[in-house]
C-alpha positions as CSV (number, residue, x, y, z in Angstrom):
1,X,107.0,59.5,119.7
2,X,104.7,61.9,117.4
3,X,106.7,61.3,113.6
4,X,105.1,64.5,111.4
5,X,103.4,67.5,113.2
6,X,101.5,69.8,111.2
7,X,102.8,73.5,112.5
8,X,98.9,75.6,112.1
9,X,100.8,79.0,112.9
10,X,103.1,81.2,111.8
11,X,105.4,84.2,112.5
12,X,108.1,83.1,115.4
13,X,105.8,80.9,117.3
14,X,106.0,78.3,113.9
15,X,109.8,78.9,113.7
16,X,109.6,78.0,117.5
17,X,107.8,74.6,117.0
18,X,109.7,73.5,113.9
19,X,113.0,73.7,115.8
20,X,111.4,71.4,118.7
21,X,110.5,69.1,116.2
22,X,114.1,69.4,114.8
23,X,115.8,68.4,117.9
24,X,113.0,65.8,118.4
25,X,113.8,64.1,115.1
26,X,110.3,64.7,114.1
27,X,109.2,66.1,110.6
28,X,107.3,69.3,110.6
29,X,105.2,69.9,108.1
30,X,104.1,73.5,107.9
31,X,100.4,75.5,106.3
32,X,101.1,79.0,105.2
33,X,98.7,81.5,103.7
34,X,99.5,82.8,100.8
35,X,100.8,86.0,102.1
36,X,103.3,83.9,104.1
37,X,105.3,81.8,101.2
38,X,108.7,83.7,101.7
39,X,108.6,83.7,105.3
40,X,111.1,82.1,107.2
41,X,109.2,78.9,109.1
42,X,107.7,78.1,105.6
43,X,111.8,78.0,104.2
44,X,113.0,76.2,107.4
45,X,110.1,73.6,107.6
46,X,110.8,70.2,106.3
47,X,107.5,70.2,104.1
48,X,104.8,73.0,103.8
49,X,101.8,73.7,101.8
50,X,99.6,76.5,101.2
51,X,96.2,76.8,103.5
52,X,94.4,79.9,101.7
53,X,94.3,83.3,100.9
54,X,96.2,85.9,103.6
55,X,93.4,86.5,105.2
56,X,93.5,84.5,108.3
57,X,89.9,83.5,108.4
58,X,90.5,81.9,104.8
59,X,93.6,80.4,106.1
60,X,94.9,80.1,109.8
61,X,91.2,80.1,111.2
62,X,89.8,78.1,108.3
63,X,89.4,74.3,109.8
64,X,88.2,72.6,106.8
65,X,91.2,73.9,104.7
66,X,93.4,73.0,107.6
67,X,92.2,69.6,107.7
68,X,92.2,69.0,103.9
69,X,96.1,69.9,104.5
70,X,97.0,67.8,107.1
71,X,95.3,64.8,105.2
72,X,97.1,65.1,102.1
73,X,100.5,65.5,103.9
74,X,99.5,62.5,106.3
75,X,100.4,64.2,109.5
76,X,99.6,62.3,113.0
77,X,99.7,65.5,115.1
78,X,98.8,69.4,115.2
79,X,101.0,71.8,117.5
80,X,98.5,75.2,117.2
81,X,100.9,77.3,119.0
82,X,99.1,80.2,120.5
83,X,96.4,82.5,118.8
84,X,93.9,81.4,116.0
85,X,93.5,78.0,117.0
86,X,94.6,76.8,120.2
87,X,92.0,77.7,122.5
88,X,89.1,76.3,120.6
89,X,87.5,72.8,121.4
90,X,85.8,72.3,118.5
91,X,89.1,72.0,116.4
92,X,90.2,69.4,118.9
93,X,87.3,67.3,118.6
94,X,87.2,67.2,115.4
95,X,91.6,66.3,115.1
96,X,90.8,63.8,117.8
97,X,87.6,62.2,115.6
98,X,91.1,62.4,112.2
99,X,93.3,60.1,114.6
100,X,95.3,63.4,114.8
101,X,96.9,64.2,118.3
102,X,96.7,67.9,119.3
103,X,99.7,69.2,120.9
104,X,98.0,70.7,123.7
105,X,95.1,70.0,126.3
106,X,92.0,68.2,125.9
107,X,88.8,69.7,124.2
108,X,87.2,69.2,127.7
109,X,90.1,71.7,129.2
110,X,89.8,74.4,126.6
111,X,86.2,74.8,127.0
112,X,86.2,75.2,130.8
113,X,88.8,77.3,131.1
114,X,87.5,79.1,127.8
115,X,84.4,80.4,129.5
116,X,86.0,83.1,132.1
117,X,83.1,82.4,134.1
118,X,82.8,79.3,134.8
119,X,86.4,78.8,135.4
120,X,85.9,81.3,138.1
121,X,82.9,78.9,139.4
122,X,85.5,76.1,139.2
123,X,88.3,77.8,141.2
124,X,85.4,79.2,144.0
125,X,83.6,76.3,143.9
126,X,87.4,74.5,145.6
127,X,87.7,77.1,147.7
128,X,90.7,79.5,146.2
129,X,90.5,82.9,145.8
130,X,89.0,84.6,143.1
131,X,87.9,88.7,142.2
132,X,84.8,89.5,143.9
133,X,82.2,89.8,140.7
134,X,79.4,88.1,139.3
135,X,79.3,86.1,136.2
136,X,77.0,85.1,133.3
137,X,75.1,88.8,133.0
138,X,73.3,89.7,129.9
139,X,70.9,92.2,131.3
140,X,72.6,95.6,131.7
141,X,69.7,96.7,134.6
142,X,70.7,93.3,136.7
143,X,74.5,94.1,135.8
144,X,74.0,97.9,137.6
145,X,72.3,96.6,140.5
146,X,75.2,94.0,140.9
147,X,77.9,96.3,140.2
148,X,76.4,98.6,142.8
149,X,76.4,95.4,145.4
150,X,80.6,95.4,144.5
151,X,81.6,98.5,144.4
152,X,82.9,101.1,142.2
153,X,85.6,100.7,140.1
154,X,84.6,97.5,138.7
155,X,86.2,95.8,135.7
156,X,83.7,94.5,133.2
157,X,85.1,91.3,131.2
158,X,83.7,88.8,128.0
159,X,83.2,85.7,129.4
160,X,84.7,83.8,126.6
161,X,87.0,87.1,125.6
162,X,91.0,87.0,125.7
163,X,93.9,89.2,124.4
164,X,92.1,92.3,126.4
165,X,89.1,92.1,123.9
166,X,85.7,92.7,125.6
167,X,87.1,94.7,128.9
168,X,86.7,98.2,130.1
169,X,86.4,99.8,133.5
170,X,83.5,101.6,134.9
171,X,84.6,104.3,137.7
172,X,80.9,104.7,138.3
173,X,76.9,104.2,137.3
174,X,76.9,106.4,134.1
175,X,80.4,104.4,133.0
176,X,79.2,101.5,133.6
177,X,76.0,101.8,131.5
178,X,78.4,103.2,128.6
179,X,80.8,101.0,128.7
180,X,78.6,98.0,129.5
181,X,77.3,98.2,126.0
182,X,80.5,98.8,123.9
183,X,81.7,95.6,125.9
184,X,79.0,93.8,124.8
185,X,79.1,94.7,121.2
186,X,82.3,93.6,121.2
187,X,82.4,90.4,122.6
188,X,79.3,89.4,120.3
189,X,81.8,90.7,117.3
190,X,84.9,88.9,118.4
191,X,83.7,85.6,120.5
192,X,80.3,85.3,119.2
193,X,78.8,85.7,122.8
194,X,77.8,88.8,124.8
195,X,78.2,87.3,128.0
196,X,79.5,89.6,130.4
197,X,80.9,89.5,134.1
198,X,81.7,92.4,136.4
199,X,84.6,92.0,139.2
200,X,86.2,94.5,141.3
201,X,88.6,96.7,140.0
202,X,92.2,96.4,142.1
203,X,93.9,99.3,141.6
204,X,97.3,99.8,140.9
205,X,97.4,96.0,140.3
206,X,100.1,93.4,139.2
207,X,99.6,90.8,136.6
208,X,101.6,87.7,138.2
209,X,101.3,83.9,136.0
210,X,102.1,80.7,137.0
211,X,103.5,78.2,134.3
212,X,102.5,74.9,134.4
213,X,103.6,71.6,132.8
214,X,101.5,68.4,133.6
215,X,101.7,65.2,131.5
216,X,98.9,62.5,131.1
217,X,100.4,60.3,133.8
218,X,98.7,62.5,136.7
219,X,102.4,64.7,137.4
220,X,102.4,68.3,137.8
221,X,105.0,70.6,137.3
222,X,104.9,74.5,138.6
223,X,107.2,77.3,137.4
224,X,108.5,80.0,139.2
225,X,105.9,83.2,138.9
226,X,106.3,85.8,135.2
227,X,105.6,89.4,136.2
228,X,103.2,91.1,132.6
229,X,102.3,94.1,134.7
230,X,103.8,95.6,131.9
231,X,100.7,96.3,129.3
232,X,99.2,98.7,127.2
233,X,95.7,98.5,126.7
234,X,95.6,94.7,128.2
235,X,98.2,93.8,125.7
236,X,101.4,92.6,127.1
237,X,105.0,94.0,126.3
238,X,107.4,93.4,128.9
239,X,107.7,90.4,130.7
240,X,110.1,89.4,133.6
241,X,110.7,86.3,136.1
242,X,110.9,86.2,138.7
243,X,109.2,89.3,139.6
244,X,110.6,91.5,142.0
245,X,107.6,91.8,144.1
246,X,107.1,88.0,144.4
247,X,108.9,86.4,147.8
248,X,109.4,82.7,148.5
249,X,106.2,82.7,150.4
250,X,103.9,84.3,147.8
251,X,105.6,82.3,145.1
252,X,105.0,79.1,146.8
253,X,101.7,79.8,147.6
254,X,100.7,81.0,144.2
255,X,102.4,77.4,142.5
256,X,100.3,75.4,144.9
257,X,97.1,77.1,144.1
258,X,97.7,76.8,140.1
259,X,99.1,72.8,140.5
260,X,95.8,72.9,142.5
261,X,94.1,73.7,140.1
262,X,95.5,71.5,137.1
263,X,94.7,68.6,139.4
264,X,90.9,69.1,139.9
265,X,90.4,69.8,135.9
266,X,92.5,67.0,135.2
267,X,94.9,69.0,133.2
268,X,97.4,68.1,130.6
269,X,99.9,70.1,128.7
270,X,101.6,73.8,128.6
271,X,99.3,76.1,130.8
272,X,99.3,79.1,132.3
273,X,97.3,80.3,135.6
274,X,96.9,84.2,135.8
275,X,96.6,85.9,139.2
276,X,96.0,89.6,140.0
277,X,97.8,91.1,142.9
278,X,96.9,93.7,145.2
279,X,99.7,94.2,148.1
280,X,100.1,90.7,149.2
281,X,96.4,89.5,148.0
282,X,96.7,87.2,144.9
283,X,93.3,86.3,142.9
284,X,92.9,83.8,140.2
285,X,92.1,85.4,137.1
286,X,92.1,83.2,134.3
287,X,94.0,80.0,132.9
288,X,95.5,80.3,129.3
289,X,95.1,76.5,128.0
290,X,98.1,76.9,125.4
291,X,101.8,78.3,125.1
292,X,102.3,81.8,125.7
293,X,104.2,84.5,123.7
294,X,106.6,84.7,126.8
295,X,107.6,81.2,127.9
296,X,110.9,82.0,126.5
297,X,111.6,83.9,130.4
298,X,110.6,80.8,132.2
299,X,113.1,78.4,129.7
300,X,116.2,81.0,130.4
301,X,115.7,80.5,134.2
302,X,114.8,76.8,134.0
303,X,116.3,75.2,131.4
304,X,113.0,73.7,130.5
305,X,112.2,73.5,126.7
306,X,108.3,74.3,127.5
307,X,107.7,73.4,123.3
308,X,109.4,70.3,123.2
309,X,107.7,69.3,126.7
310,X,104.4,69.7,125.1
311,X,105.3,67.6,122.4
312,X,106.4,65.0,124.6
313,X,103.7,64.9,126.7
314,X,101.3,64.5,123.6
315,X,103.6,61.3,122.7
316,X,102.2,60.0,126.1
317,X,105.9,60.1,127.5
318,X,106.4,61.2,131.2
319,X,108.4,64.5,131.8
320,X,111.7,63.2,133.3
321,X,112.0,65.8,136.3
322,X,111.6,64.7,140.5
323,X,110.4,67.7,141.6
324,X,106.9,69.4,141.4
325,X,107.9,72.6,141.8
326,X,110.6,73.7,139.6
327,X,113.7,75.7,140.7
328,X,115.2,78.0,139.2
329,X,118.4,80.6,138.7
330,X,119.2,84.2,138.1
331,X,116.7,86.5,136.2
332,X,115.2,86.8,132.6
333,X,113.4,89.6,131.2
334,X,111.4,89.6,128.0
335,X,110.6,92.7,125.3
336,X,108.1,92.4,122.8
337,X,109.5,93.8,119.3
338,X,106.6,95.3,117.8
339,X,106.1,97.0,114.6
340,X,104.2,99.3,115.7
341,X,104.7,103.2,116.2
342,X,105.0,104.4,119.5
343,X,104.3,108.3,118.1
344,X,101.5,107.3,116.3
345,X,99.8,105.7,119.2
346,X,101.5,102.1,118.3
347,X,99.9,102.5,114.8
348,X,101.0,99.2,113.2
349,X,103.9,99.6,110.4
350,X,103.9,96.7,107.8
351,X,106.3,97.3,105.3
352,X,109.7,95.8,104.2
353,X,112.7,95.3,106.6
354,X,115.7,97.6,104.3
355,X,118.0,97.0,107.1
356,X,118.4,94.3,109.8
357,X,120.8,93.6,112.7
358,X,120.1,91.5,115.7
359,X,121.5,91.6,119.1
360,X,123.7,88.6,120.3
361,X,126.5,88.5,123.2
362,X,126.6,86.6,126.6
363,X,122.8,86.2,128.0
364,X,120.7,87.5,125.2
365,X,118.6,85.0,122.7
366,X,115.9,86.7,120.0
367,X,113.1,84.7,119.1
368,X,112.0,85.7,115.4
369,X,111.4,85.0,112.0
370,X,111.8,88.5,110.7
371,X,115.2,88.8,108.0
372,X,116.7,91.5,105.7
373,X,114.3,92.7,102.6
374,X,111.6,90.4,104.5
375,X,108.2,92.1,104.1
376,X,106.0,92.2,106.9
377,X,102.5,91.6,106.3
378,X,99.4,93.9,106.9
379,X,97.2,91.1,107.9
380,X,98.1,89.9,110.9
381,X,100.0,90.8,114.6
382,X,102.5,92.7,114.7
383,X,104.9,91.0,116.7
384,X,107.7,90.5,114.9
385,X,110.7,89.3,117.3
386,X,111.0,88.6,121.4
387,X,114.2,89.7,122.8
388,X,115.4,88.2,125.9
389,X,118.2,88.5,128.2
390,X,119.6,86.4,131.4
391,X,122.0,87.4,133.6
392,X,122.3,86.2,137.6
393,X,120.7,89.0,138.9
394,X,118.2,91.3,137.8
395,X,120.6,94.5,137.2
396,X,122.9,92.3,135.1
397,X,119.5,90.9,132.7
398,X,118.4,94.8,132.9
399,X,121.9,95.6,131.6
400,X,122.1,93.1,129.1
401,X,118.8,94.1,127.4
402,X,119.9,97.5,127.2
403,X,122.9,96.4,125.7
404,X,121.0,94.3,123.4
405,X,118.1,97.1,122.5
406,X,121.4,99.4,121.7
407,X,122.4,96.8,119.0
408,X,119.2,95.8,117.5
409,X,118.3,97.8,114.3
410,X,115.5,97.2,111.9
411,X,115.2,99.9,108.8
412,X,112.1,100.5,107.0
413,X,109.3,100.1,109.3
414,X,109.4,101.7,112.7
415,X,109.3,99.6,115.1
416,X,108.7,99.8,119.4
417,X,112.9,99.4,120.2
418,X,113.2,103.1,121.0
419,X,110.2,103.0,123.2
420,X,112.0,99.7,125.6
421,X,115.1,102.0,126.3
422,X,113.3,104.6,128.0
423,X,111.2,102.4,129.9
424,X,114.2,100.4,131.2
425,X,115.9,103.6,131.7
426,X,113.2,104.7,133.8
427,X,113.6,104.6,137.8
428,X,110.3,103.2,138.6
429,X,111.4,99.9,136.4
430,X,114.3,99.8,137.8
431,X,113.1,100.0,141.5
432,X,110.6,96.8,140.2
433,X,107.4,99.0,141.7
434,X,105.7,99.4,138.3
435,X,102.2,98.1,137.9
436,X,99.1,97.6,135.5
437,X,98.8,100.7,134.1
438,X,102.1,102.1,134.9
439,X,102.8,102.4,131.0
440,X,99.9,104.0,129.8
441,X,100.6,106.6,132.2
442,X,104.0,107.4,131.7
443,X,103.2,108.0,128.5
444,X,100.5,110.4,129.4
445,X,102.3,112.2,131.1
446,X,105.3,112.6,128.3
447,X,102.4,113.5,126.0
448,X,101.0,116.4,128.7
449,X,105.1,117.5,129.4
450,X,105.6,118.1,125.6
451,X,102.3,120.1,125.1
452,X,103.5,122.2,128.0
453,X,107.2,123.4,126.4
């Protein structure tokens, strides 16, 4: 078993890690930037020392420091949790070259399923579905003629883009040509690569992921299906499992095609394996080689603990479960606590916390590092706690977050609580048929409603 792992995150994902390691009997040995010191991972950590400057290219994207650091506090592992540097290959080559184990897949792993487009080649090339679309375009004249060949609406993606950077969709020629170029400009900006691909556009879609466990001894665990059709602008803020569009058929059929896939890229570690879904059509999408931001859902429903898995499974110790798909029982729902206001279209809100209750009661657990007279920092997400109920069905986990939503009160900052209770209030989440896209148009149309009174 791993003895000190170097936590190279922060915010609730650290927290998260460190009390793995806790129940692991492992030390965890945490790098904060300086903006960080107070927070609570770096007080909760059983060592920590400072990486750099808050800015997190001088600090949580900064290798060299982050190397320097885990030398001097002798570390044999690294858990990256998810963001700055989980998904990137050349950090793991260069911890596997230290002698230091990364929590998390091989190099090898991250950069296939790092380049959208060729894991799309990888999951047509073995004959599972994928989005109609074309890959590996630079040339916006050979893009138009290809997007043509498609069909309008097409989606137009970053090959090596993530967290809804890089994307827009082109309803026609002149869009596409507009669009094409902003999506270019930014993937050269954020991934250093203006590599695009077009697909076509589903409409009314539903984002449906498959979690996946597999150790290095060749086994392969599947998780029941998460249901993030609930997103603004790409970006994620309510999750549930299992979805309440998914039957036993789809869901089955979904977990064979992601263990599928694990098994012909040889994978190891957390993963996830993103589908789109059009009626009863599911298309691989994309694989997101780290933890996500909503395993908690899939734990609640399991009783899996996804973080202390992948630190097992870095230990080289087989996960101690028979079955390759994993059952599961009752319903959990997810809401991402933002700060972030919802009036001023989601304008972040960094300040300090005056005031601070969190929810509690039968089925809820809250996920974050966030305390009284904490200040929350300008410089990086603003996440700043997951709230998550269980119950045995879906009504009683709806229930219970309400419940829990009604209790939770943070002063000082405004935050994206308010905004939760009328979504779950609202019949079309109740009845389950939302979809990608559902919020931005409900709140559209409140925005139209109160410029007509």
């Amino acid at each position: 078993m791993l003895k000190r792992v170097f936590v190279a995150n922060r915010g609730e994902i650290a927290l998260r890690i460190i009390r793995a390691c806790r129940d692991l009997g492992i030390t965890s040995i945490i790098g904060y930037s300086e903006a960080d010191k107070d927070s609570l991972p770096v007080n909760l950590a059983d060592e920590k020392i400072c990486i750099g400057p808050a800015s997190p290219l001088e600090s949580y994207l900064n290798i060299p420091s982050i190397l320097s650091a885990m030398d001097v506090m002798h570390v044999d592992s690294v858990h990256p949790g998810y963001g700055f540097l989980s998904e990137n290959p050349f950090f793991v080559e260069i911890c596997n070259s230290s002698r230091i184990t990364f929590i998390g897949p091989s190099a090898d792993n991250l950069r296939l399923m790092g380049n959208k487009s060729e894991a799309r080649r990888t999951v047509s090339k073995n004959r599972l579905p994928v989005v109609p679309g074309v890959d590996n375009l630079v040339d916006i004249e050979d893009a138009c003629k290809q997007a043509k060949k498609i069909g309008f609406p097409v989606m137009i993606k970053a090959s090596a883009g993530g967290g809804g950077r890089g994307m827009r969709v082109a309803r026609n020629q002149d869009e596409f040509r507009i669009h094409w170029s902003a999506c270019q400009q930014e993937a050269k900006i954020a991934f250093d690569n203006p590599s695009l691909y077009i697909e076509k556009f589903i409409e009314r879609p539903r984002h449906i992921e498959i979690q996946v466990l597999a150790d290095e001894k060749g086994n392969v665990f599947v998780f029941p299906e998460r249901d993030c059709s609930l997103q603004r602008r790409h970006q994620k803020l309510i999750e549930e499992t299992p979805s309440p569009v998914v039957d036993v058929y789809i869901r089955k059929k979904l977990q064979k095609i992601a263990r599928k896939i694990c098994k012909v890229i040889n994978y190891t570690s957390a993963g996830t394996i993103e589908f789109l879904m059009g009626g009863r059509y599911a298309f691989f999408m994309e694989m997101n080689t780290r933890i996500q931001v909503e395993h908690p859902i899939t734990e609640m429903i399991t009783n899996f603990d996804l973080v202390k898995s992948q630190i097992e499974i870095a230990s080289g110790e087989k996960i101690p479960y028979r079955h390759n798909f994993v059952g599961f029982t009752g319903h959990s729902i997810e809401c991402r606590i933002n700060a972030e206001d919802p009036e001023k279209n989601f304008l972040p809100s960094p300040g300090k916390i005056k005031k601070l209750i969190l929810p509690g009661g039968p089925g809820i657990r809250v996920d974050t590092h966030i305390y009284q007279d904490y200040i929350i920092p300008p410089y990086y997400d603003s996440l700043i706690a997951k709230l998550i109920s269980y119950g045995r069905t879906r009504e009683e986990a709806i229930a219970r977050m309400q419940r829990a939503l009604q209790e939770m009160k943070v002063d000082g900052v405004a935050t994206t609580i308010d905004f939760y209770k009328k979504v779950l209030e609202h019949p079309v989440f109740q009845s389950g048929r939302y979809y990608v896209g559902w919020l931005e148009k409900i709140q559209e149309d409140s925005k139209n409603s109160g410029k007509n009174q």
